[in-house]
C-alpha positions in Angstrom: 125.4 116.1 114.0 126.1 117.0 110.3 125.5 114.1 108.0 126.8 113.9 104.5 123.4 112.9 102.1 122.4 111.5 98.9 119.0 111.6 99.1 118.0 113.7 95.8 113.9 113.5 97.0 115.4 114.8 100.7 117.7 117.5 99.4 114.5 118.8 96.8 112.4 118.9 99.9 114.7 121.1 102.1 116.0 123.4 98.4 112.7 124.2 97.5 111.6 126.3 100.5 114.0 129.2 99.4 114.6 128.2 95.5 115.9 131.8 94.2 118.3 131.3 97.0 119.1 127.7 96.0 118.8 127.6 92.3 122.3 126.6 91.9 121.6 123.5 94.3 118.5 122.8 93.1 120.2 122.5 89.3 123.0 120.5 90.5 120.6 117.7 91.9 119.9 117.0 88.2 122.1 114.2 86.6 123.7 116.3 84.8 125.4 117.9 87.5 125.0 115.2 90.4 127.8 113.1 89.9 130.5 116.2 90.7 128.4 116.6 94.0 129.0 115.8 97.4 126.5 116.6 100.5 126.1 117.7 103.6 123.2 118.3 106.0 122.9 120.0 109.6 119.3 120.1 110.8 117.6 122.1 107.8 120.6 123.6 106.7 122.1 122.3 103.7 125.8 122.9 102.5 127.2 121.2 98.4 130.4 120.9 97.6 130.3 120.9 93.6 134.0 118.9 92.0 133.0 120.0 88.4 135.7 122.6 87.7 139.3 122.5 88.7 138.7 124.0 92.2 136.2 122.3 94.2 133.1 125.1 95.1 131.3 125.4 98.5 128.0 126.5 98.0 126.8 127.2 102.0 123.5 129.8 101.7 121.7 130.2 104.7 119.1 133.4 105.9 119.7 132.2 109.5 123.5 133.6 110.9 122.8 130.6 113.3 121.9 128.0 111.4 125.0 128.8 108.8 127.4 129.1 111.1 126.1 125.8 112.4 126.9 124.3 109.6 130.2 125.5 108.4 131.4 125.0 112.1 130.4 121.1 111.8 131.9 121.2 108.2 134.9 122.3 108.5 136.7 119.2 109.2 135.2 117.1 106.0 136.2 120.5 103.5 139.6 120.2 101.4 142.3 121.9 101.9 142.1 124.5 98.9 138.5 125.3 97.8 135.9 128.6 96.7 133.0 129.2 98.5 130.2 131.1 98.0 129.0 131.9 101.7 125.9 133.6 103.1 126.8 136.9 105.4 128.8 135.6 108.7 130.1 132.3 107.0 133.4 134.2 106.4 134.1 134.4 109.8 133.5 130.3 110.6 135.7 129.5 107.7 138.6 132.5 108.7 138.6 131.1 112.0 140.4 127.4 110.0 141.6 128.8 106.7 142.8 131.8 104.8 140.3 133.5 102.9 140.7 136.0 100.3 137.6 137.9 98.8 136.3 137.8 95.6 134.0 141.1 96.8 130.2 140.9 98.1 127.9 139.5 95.0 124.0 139.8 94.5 121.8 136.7 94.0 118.9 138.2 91.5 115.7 135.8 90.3 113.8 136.9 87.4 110.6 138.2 89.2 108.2 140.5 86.1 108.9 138.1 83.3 106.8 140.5 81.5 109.7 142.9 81.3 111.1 140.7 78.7 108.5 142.1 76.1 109.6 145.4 76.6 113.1 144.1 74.8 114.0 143.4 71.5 115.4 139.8 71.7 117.9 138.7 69.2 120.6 136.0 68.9 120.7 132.1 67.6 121.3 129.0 69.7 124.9 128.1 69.7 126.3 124.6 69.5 129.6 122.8 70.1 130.7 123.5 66.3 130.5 127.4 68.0 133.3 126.0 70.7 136.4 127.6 69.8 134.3 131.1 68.8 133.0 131.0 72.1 136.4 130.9 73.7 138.0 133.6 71.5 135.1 136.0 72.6 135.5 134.9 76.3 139.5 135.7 76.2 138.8 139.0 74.0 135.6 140.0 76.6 136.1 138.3 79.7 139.0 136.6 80.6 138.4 135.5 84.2 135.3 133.7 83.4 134.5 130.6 84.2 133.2 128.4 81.2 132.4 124.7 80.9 131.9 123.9 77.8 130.0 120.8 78.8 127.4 123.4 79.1 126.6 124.4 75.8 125.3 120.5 75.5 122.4 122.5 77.2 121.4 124.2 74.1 120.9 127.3 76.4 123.2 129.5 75.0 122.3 132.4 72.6 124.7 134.3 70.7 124.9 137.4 68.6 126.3 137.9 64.9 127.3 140.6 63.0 128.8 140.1 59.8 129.5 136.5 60.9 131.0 137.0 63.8 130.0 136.3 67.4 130.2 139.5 69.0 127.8 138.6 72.3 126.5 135.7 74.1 124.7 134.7 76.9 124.5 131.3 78.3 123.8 128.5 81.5 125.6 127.7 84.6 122.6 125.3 85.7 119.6 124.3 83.9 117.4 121.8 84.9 114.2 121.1 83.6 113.4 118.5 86.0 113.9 121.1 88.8 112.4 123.7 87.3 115.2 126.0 87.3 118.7 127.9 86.1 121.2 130.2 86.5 122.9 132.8 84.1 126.3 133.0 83.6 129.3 133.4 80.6 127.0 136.8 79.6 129.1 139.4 77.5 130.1 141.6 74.9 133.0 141.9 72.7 134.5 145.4 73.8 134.2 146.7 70.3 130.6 146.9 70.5 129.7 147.7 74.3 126.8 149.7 74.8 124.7 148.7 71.8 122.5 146.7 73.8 123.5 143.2 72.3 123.9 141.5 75.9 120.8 142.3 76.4 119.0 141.1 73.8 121.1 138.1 74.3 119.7 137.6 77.6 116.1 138.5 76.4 116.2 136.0 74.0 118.1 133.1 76.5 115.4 134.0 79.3 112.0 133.5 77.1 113.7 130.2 76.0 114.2 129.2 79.4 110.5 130.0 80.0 109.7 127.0 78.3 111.3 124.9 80.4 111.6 126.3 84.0 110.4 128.4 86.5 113.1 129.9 88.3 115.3 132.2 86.1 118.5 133.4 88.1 121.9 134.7 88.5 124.7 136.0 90.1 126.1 139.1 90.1 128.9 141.2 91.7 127.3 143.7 94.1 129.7 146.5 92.5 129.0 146.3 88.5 126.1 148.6 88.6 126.0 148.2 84.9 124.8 144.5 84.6 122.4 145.3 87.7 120.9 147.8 85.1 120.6 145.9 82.7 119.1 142.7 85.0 116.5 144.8 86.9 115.6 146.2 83.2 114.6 142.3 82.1 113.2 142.3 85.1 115.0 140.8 87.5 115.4 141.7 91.5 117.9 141.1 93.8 117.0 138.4 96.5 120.5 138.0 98.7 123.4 138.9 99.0 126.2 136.7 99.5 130.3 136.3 99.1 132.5 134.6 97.1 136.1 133.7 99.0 139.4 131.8 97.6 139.6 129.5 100.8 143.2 128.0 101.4 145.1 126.1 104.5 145.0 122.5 106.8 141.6 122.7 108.2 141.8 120.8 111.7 141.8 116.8 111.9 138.5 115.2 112.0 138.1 113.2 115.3 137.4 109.6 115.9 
């Protein structure tokens, strides 16, 4: 019988056996994250429901098809009614069988594997601050307008950004950190599109991952499976792709729980 759980020492325990896989989860057990969390375990199988943003995210990763579907079938009656998920292979078609689904696309989990890679890359950028707020934004609406940002996030210290002539023309930052778990997760990585292909991104993220370094040691990411570009540029820093899983815009009346 699924159970919801808010044992941080019992979660660890069952994270840790996979942690490139469960990076995200394992940086949401941190207190930074943990009070926008809720849940749930089936045997070994363990499946968070993170209220941080506006849409509540389902983060259900799995290896076993069984074990997942396990899950997400015992789930389905506890989820709310309009949620995204990030899903192991097969968990599409649990969820489809309740809701409507519509893709984001197939995405790439990759962990930072030959750290030694980093060397190879000259890093570059300074660590930006909340004063850097409203910069930050501009870039993301010139660069990347359907990112996600929290901007409680750059309380982290674990963004790095790139100037020229004053002005912030790349950055690369932190969904999760957590030095108490040992690990993160890129994310809000880009460049103005004035400047694309000089290589700032990546000395961005040279310069975020050997700060990281310091402080964990789990370095991760996620990546759509189709933008062979930032692959590139990842497996060049030295990072390898470890899963592959989906991201889905989940909508409808799951079914009533029973007494």
């Amino acid at each position: 019988m699924i159970r919801a759980t808010h044992d941080r020492d019992e979660l660890a325990d069952l994270l840790r056996r996979d942690p490139h896989l469960h990076a995200y989860e394992l940086g949401d057990l941190d207190d930074f994250y943990w009070p926008y969390t809720s849940w749930y375990r089936l045997g070994d199988a363990v499946a968070l429901v993170y209220h941080g943003g506006d849409t509540p995210v389902l983060l259900a990763l799995d290896r076993s098809p069984q074990a997942l579907a396990e899950l997400l079938t015992a789930l389905v009656p506890l989820l709310p009614r309009r949620f995204d998920a990030h899903l192991s292979p097969g968990g599409e078609e649990v969820l489809a069988r309740h809701f409507g689904l519509e893709p984001r696309g197939p995405h790439l989990k990759m962990a930072l594997t030959d750290a030694g890679r980093l060397d190879r890359v000259a890093a570059a950028g300074e660590v930006l601050g909340p004063a850097d707020v409203p910069e930050l934004a501009a870039l993301y609406a010139a660069a990347y307008p359907d990112n996600w940002f929290d901007q409680r996030m750059i309380g982290t210290g674990q963004y790095v950004g790139v100037r020229r002539d004053g002005e912030l023309l790349a950055v690369a930052g932190v969904h999760v950190w957590s030095p108490k778990y040992r690990v993160s997760a890129l994310g809000n990585v880009t460049t103005h599109p004035s400047v694309r292909g000089q290589g700032l991104a990546t000395a961005a993220v040279a310069a975020l991952c050997r700060r990281l370094l310091d402080t964990v040691d789990q370095v991760t990411l996620n990546v759509k499976a189709d933008n062979v570009g930032a692959i590139a540029l990842y497996r060049r820093l030295g990072f390898t792709p470890i899963a592959e899983y989906g991201e889905f815009v989940v909508a409808g009346d799951p079914p009533p729980t029973t007494a």
